[in-house]
C-alpha positions as CSV (number, residue, x, y, z in Angstrom):
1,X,-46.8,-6.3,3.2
2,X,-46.3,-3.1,1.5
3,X,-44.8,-2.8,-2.5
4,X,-42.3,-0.4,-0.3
5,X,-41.2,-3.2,1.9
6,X,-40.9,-5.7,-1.2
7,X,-38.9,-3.5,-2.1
8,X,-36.5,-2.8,0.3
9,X,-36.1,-7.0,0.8
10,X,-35.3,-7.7,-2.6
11,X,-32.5,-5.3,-2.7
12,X,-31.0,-6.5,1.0
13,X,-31.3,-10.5,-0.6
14,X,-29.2,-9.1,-3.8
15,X,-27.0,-7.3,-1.6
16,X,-26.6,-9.8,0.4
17,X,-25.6,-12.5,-2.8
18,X,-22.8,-10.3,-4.3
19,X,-21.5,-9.6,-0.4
20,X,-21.5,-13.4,-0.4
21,X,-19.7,-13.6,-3.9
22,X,-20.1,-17.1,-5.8
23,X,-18.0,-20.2,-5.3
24,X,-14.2,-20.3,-5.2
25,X,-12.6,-19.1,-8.4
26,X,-9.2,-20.4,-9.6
27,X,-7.1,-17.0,-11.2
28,X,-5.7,-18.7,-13.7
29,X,-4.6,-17.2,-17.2
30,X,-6.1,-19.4,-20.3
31,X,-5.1,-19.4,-23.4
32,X,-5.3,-21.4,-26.4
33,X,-3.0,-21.8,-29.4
34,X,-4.3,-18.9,-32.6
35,X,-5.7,-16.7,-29.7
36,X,-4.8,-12.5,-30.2
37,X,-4.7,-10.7,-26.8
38,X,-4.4,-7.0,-26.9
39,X,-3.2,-5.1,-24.3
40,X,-3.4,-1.3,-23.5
41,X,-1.5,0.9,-21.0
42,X,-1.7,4.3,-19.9
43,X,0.9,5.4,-17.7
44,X,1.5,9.2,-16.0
45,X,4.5,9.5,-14.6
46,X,5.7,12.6,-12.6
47,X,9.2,13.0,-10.2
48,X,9.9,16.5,-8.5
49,X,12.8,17.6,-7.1
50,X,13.4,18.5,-3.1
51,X,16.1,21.0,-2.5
52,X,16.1,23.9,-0.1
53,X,14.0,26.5,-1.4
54,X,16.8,28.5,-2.5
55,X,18.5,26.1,-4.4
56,X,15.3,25.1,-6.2
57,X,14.8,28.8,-6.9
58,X,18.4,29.1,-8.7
59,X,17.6,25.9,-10.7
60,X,14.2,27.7,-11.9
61,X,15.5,30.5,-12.7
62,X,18.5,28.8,-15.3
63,X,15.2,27.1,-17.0
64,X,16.3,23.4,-15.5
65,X,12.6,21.4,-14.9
66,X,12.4,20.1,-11.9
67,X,9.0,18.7,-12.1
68,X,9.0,16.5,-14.7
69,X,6.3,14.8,-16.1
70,X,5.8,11.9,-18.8
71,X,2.5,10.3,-20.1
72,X,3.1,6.9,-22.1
73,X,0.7,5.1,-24.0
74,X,1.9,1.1,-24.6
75,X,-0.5,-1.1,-27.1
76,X,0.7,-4.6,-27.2
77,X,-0.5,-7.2,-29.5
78,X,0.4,-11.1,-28.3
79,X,-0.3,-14.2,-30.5
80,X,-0.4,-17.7,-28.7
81,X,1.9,-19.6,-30.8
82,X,1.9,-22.6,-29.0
83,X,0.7,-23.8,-25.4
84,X,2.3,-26.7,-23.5
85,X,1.6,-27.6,-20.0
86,X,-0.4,-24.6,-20.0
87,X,2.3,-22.4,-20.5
88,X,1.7,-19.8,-24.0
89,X,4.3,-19.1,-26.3
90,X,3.5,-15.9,-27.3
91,X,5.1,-13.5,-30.2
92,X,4.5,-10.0,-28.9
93,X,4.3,-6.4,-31.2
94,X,4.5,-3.3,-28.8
95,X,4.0,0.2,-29.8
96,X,5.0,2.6,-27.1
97,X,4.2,6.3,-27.5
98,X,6.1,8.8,-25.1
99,X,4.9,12.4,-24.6
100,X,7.5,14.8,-22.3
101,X,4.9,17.4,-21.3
102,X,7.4,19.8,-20.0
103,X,9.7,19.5,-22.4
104,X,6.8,19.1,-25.6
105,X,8.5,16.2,-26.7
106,X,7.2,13.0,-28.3
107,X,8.9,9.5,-29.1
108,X,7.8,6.6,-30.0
109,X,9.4,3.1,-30.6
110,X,7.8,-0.8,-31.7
111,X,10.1,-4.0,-30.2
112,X,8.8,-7.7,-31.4
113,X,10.0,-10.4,-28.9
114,X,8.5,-13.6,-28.4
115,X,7.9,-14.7,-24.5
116,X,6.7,-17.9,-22.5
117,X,4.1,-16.8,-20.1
118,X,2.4,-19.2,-17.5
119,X,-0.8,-19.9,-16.0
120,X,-0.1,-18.4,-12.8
121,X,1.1,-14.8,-15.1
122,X,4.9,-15.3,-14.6
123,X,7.0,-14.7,-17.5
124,X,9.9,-17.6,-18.1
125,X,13.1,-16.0,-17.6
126,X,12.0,-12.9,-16.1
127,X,13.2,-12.0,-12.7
128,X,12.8,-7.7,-12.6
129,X,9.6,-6.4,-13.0
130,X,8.3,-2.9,-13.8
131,X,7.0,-2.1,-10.5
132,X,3.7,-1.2,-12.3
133,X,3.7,-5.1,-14.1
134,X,4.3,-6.7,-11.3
135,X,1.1,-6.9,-8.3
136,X,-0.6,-9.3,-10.8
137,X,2.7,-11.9,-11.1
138,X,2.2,-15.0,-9.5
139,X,-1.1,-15.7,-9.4
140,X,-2.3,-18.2,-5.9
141,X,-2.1,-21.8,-7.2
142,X,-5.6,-22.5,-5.2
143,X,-9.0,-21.0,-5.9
144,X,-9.7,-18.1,-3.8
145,X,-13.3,-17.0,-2.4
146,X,-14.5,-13.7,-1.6
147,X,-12.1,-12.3,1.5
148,X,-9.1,-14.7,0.3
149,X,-6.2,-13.0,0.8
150,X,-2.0,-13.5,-0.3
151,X,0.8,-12.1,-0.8
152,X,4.0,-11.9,-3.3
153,X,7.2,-10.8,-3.6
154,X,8.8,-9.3,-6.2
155,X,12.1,-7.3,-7.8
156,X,10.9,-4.4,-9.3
157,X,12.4,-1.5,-11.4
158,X,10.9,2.3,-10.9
159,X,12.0,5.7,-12.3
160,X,14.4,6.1,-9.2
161,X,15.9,2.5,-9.2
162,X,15.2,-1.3,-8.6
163,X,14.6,-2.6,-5.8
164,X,12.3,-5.0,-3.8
165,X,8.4,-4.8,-3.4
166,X,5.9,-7.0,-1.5
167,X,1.8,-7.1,-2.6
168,X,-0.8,-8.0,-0.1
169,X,-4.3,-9.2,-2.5
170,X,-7.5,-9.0,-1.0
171,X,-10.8,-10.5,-3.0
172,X,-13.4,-7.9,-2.9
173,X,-15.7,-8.4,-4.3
174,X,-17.6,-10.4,-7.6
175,X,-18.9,-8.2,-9.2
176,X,-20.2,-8.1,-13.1
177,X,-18.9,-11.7,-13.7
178,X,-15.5,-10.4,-12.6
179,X,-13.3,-11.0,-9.3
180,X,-12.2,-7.8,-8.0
181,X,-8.8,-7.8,-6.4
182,X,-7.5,-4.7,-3.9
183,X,-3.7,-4.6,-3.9
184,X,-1.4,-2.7,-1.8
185,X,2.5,-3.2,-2.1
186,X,5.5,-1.5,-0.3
187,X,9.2,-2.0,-0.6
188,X,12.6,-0.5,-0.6
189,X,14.4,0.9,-3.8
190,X,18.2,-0.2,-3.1
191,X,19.7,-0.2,-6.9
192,X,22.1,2.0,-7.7
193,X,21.0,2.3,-11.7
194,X,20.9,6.4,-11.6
195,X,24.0,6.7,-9.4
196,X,22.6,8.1,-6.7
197,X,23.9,5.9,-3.5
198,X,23.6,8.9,-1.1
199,X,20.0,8.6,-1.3
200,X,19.5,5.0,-1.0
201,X,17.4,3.2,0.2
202,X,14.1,4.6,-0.9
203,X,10.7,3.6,-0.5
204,X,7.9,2.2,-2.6
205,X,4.3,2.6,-1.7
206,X,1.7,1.0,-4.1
207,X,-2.7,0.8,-3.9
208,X,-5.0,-0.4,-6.5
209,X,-7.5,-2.9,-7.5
210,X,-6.9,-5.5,-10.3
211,X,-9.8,-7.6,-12.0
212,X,-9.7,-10.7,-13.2
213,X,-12.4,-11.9,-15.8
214,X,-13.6,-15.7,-15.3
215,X,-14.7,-15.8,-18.9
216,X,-11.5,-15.1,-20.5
217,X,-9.2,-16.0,-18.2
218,X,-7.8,-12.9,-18.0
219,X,-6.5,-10.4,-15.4
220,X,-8.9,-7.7,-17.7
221,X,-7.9,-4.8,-15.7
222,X,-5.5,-3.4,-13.3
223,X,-5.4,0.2,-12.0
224,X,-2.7,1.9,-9.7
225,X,-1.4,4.8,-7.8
226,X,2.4,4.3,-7.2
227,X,4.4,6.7,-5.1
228,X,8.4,6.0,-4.3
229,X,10.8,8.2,-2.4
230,X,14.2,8.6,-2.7
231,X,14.6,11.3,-0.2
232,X,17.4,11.9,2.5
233,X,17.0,14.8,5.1
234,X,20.1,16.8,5.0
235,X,21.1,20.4,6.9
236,X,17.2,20.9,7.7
237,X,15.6,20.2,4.1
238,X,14.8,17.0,2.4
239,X,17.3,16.1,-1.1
240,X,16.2,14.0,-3.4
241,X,13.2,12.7,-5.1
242,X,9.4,11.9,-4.7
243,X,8.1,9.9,-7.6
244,X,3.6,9.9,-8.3
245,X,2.9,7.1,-10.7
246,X,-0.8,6.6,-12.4
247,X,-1.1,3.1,-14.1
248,X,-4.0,2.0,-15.8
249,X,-4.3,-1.2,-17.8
250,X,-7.1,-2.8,-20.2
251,X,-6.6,-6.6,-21.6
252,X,-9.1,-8.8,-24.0
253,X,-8.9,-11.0,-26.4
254,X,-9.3,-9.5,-29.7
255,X,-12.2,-11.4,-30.3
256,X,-14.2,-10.5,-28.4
257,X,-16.5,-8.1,-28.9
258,X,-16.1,-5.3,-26.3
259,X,-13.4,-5.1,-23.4
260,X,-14.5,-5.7,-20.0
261,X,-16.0,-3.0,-17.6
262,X,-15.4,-3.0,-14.0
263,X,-18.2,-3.1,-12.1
């Protein structure tokens, strides 16, 4: 048999293995009383206007930005104060940094809070979600295995309103000693937050992966595009407005020694 032919075997038998993924993993978060987790967030955010063409052109001209567009940055530190039953009391520090790239504007703010979060990632007390938080909430109760599959259902807050979203999980793969996780999510935005019941109900549309890290017990990383209508079609043109939504998260526990790479 030829070195080529080795070769080509080994890598079908290793492609092969991580295809097959290892044995059933329970997504659980772990955490243990003293333990720092940091998080960090990067979200772009950008809603544009539809009008007629004519009316959009008027609200140009008078300087009015109708494509807006904000990038925030969100680094949130969590101490484990206590753990019972395997839920974490956890006293929280977030910086959130706010950059208006139209307008050139920055904020910035820091809230301190102190939460109970549990094993399967639900936060006591909390029943509306930022659409972006929440494909991750309510992790299965049983261990999944490469293919497992289920689905939550959530109420969720966006940029156009709240509303109600459902996430269909998919194991993908394991890869790099972490579970990968595709997500898609869809929904209807029915709140009326921005007073604008004309245009209700809207849509939410949502596709990503998540990864959640064995070791740490963790979900290490989550990544997705979000895009949400609130659109009606009136005289011929479509009024209202269409929402894009880049999320990307990173989470380890601060001591480690280097945050965890997707495969």
């Amino acid at each position: 048999m030829s070195l080529r032919v080795v070769l080509a075997l080994v890598c079908l038998c290793a492609a092969t293995s991580a295809q097959a993924g290892g044995p059933p993993v329970l997504l659980a978060l772990r955490l243990t009383s003293g333990e720092r987790v940091v998080e960090h967030s990067d979200l772009v955010d950008r809603i544009a206007w539809k009008l007629a063409p004519d009316r959009l052109a008027v609200f140009r001209s008078q300087g009015v930005i109708i494509d807006e567009d904000v990038r925030t940055s969100i680094v949130a530190t969590g101490v484990v104060l206590s753990v019972r039953h395997g839920a974490a009391r956890i006293q929280g520090d977030v910086i959130t940094s706010v950059h208006d790239v139209p307008r050139n504007q920055f904020t910035g703010s820091r809230d301190r809070g102190i939460s109970t979060v549990t094993p399967r990632n639900t936060q006591a007390g909390t029943k509306l979600y930022a659409l972006e938080d929440a494909p991750m909430v309510d992790l299965p109760s049983a261990p999944v295995a490469l293919g497992s599959t289920w689905t939550t259902a959530q109420r969720v807050l966006t940029s156009l309103g709240s509303g109600t979203a459902t996430f269909t999980h998919r194991v993908a793969s394991f890869e790099g000693g972490l579970v990968r996780i595709d997500v898609t999510g869809h929904g209807a935005i029915t709140g009326k937050e921005y007073n604008l019941p004309r245009l209700l109900p809207g849509t939410i549309a949502l596709r990503g992966t998540a990864w959640f890290d064995p070791a740490t017990g963790l979900v290490s990383q989550e990544s997705y595009r979000i895009d949400d209508t609130l659109v009606k079609h009136q005289g011929g043109n479509d009024i209202g407005f269409v929402e894009r939504l880049d999320a990307d998260t990173d989470v380890h526990k601060e001591a480690s020694t280097h945050r965890s790479k997707r495969p």
